[in-house]
N, C-alpha and C positions, 0 to 999 in steps of 0.2 A: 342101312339104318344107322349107319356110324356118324350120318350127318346132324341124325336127329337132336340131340343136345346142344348142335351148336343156332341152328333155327329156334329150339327153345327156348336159349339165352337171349338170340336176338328178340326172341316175340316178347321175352319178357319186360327188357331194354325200352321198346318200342310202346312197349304196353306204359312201362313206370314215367317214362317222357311225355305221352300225350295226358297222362294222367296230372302231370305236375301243370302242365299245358294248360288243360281244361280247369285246375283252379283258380287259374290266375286271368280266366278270358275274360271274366265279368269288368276284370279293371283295367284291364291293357286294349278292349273292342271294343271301348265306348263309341259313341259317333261324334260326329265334329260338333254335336250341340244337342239340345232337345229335340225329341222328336215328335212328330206331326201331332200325335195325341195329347202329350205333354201341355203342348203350347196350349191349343184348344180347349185342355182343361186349366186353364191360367188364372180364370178368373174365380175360379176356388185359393188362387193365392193372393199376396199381398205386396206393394212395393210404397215407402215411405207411408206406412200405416192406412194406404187405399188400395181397393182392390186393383185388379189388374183388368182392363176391359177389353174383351175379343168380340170385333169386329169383323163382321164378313165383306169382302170389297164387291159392291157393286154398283149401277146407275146413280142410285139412291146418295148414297155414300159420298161418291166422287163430286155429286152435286152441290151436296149440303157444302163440302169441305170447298171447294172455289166458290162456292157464295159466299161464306163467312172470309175468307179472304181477301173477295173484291167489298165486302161491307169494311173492310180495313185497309184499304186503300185511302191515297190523299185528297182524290175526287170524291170518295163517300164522305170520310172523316171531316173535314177541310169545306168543301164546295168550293164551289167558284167563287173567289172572292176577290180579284181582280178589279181596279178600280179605276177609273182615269181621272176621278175628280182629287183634290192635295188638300190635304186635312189639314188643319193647323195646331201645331200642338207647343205646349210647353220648352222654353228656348228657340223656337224659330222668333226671326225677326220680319218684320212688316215693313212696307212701303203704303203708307195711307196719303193719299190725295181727295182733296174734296173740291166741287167746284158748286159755284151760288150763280143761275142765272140772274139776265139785265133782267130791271136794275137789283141790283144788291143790296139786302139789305145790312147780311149780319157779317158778310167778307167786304164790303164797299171801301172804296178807299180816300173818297171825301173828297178826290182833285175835281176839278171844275169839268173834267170829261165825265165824271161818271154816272153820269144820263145815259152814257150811250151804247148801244147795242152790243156789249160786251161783258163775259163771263167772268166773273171773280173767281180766283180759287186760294186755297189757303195752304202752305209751305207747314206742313207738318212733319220735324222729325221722325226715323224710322223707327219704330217702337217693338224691341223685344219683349216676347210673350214670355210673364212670369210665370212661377213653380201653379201660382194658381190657377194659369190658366185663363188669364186679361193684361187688359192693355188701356194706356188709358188715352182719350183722343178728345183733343181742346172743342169746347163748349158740349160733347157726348158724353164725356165722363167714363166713367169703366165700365168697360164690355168683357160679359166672358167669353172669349174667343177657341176655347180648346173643343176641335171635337169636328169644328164648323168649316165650310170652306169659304174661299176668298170671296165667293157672291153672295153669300150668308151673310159675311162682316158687313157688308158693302150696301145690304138691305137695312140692317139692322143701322148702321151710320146716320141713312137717310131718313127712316124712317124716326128718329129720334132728334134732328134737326129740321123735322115740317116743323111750319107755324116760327120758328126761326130765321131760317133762311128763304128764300126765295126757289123754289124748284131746286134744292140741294142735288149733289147726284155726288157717288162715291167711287173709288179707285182703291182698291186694294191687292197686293203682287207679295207674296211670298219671295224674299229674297235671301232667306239663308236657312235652309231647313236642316233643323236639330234632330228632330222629336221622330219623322217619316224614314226610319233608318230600317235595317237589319243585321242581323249577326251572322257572319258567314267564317263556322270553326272546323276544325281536323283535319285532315288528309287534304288539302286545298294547299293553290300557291303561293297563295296570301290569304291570313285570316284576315279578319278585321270586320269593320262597320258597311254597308251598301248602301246609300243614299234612294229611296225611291222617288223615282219623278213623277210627274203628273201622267203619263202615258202608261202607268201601272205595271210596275217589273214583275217576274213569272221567275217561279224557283231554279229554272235552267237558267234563265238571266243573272239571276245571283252570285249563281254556283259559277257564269261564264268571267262574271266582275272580279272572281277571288281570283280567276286565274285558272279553275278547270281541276280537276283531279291528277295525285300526281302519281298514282295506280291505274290500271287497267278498269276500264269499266264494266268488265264486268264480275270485279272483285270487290266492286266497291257498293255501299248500303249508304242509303241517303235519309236523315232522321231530319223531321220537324217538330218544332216545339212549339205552340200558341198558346200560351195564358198555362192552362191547367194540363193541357191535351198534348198527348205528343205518341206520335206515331214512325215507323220507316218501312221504307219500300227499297229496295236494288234500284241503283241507277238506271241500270239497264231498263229495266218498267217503267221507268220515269223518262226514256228517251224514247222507248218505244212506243208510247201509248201518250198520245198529245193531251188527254184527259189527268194526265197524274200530272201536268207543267202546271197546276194550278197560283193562281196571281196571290201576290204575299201582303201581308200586312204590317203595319208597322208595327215592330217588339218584337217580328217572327225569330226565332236562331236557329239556322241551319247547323248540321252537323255531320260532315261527311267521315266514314268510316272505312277502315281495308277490312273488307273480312270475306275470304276465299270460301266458296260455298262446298262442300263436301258430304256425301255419305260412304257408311262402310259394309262393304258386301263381304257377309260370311258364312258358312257353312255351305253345302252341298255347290256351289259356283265354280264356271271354270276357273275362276282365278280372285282369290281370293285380297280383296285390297281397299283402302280409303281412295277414294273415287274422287275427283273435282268436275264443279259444274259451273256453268257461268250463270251469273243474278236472274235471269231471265227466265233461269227452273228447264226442269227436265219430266218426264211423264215415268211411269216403273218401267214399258215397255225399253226406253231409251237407256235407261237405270241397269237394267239386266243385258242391254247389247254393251253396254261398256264395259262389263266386269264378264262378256263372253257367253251369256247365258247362263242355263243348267247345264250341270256336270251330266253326260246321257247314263254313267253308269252307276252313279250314284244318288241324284235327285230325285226326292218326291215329287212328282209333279200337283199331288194337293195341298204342297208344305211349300207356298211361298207368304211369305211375311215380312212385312216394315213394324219395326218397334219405334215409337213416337210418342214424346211428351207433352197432347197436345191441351192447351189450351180451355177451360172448362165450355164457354159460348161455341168454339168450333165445332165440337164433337155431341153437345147438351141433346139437340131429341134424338141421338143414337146411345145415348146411353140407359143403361139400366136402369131401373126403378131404385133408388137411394143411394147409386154412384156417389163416392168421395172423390174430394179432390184433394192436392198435395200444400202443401201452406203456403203455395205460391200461387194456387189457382191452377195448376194446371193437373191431367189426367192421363196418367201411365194407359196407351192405349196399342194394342198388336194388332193391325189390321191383316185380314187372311184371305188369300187367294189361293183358288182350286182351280188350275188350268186343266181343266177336263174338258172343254169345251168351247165354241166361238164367244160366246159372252165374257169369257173370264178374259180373251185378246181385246176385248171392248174397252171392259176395265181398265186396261191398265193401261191403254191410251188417255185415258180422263182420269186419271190417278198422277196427281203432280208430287215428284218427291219434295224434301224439304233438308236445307240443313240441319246437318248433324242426325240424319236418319240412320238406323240400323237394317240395312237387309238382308234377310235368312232363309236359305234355303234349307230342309231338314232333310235328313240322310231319307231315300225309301224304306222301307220292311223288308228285311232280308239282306240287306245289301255287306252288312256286318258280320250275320252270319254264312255267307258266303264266303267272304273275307276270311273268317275263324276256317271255317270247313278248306279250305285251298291251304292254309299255312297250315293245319293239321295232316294235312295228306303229303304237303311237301315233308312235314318236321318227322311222320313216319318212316317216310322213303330213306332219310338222312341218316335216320337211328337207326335200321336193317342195315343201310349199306356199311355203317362204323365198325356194327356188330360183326359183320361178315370177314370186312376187313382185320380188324383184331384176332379172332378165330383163325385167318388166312396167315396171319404173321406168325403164331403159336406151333403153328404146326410144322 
């Protein structure tokens, strides 16, 4: 029984340590982030004065979201608009020829041959097209020529010199085009201006005239400007899909950009890290084999989620009855996957990530306090053995 007081020191030891222990678990065993229920009630909270919208991923879902994607492509936005015919526009200069068949009356030239079976034509200099938009051509007078092509002008001549000349007939050649240009800016070998020809350049043509990109293509974003409109796509989609090489117009300005595509996988993952992808995009299934999967001893397997800023039109009929959106139009949106099942491996094949995505896996139930309960048992053992020891050195 002589041992008995030194066991009741230790149990008390052991008792005042786990005690200090267990006040302090709530702060020290948190998990790596929100947990599964958290998230899902999200949309009781608020982010930049709108709510937060939780999204379940599936068929539906993945659908809506790459439609409204390919409706923002440079084939939807854009169309075909590729052209072969050459416009004439403001500062290009002309080549006009006119010829008057036999006999002649209004090019004649009065020598004693000109009875005879042979065409007059008349030596008019080459006439640059002014700010307005005309030119002006001996006994036709001003035409406004912008807008129109060389067999337009060429009608228009003729048909304003019947009843003057003799079967008039017209010649008109674009010889220095101004106005039929493009802009090709940023990350290119050469910026500058691109001449389009009559055989209609296509935005890889452009891009091939500056000289090519001088990053990796598939780090690089390819932006078009037309008038009001302007949109961009990854090169990469622009090389692979002959639908986005759409033909350019003149005013277009290119703008090629570096920008590395990346998301970041955190919580419950094997391996926790900002991720890169090439322009061409990645599906979640792919997303989650880069960063290793789920953690097996820690992952929820109904706590996967992408946090995403997206867009109000991409997301619009999956959203709530009176969803807000952010002063920029776009809508704090958590989309959520529960791999219970083959459907949810369906998902996430038709689920394209995006940059700048967040992906979160959330701790399981239990897994924390399993965690607590193992360091308590070990931090017991530690406190017995101190206590025993000190009692062992006394004696």
């Amino acid at each position: 029984m002589r041992d008995a007081p030194r066991f009741e020191r230790a149990f008390r030891l052991a008792a005042m340590g786990l005690g200090a222990l267990a006040l302090g678990a709530c702060s020290s065993f948190g998990g790596t982030g929100p947990s599964t229920g958290r998230i899902l009630d999200a949309s009781d909270q608020s982010y930049a004065d709108t709510g937060i919208q939780v999204i379940e991923l599936g068929p539906g879902v993945a659908s809506q979201l790459n439609a409204h994607s390919a409706s923002t492509s440079f084939a939807e936005v854009f169309g075909e608009s590729a052209t072969s015919a050459t416009v004439v526009g403001p500062g290009d200069v002309l080549d006009i020829a006119i010829w008057e068949a036999p006999p002649a009356v209004l090019f004649g030239t009065g020598a004693p041959d000109a009875s005879l079976d042979v065409a007059s034509t008349a030596e008019i200099p080459q006439q640059q097209v002014g700010e307005d938009g005309r030119v002006t051509v001996p006994f036709v007078g001003r035409i406004d020529v912008a807008g129109l092509r060389p067999e337009q002008i060429e009608a228009i001549i003729a048909s304003r010199l019947n009843g003057r000349a003799n079967n008039p007939q017209a010649l008109v050649r674009l010889v220095q085009n101004e106005s039929r240009t493009v802009t090709v800016l940023g990350n290119v070998a050469t910026s500058g201006r691109v001449v389009l020809s009559a055989r209609g350049e296509r935005l890889l043509d452009a891009l091939a005239s500056a000289g090519g990109t001088r990053e990796p293509i598939g780090q690089s974003t390819i932006q078009l400007a037309r008038g009001s409109t302007l949109t961009a796509m990854p090169l990469e989609q622009v090389i692979a899909d002959p639908r986005q090489n759409i033909g350019l117009r003149a005013g277009d300005v290119i703008t090629l950009q570096h920008q590395p595509f990346s998301f970041v996988a955190l919580g419950a993952v094997a391996r926790s890290a900002e991720v890169p992808f090439e322009g061409a995009g990645i599906s979640l299934a792919e997303a989650l084999g880069r960063v290793g999967g789920l953690n097996d001893r820690r992952a929820d397997v109904k706590g996967v989620f992408v946090f995403r800023m997206e867009p109000r039109g991409a997301v619009d009929p999956l959203l709530e009855a009176g969803a807000q959106t952010t002063a920029d139009g776009r809508v704090p949106v958590v989309y959520s996957l529960r791999m219970t099942d083959a459907q949810s491996l369906f998902a996430m094949q038709d689920f394209r990530m995006q940059d700048g995505d967040v992906l979160y896996i959330s701790t399981a139930p239990g897994v924390e306090l399993e965690r607590f309960l193992t360091l308590l048992s070990s931090t017991a053992f530690s406190i017995v053995a101190t206590a025993n020891a000190v009692d062992s050195g006394n004696q």
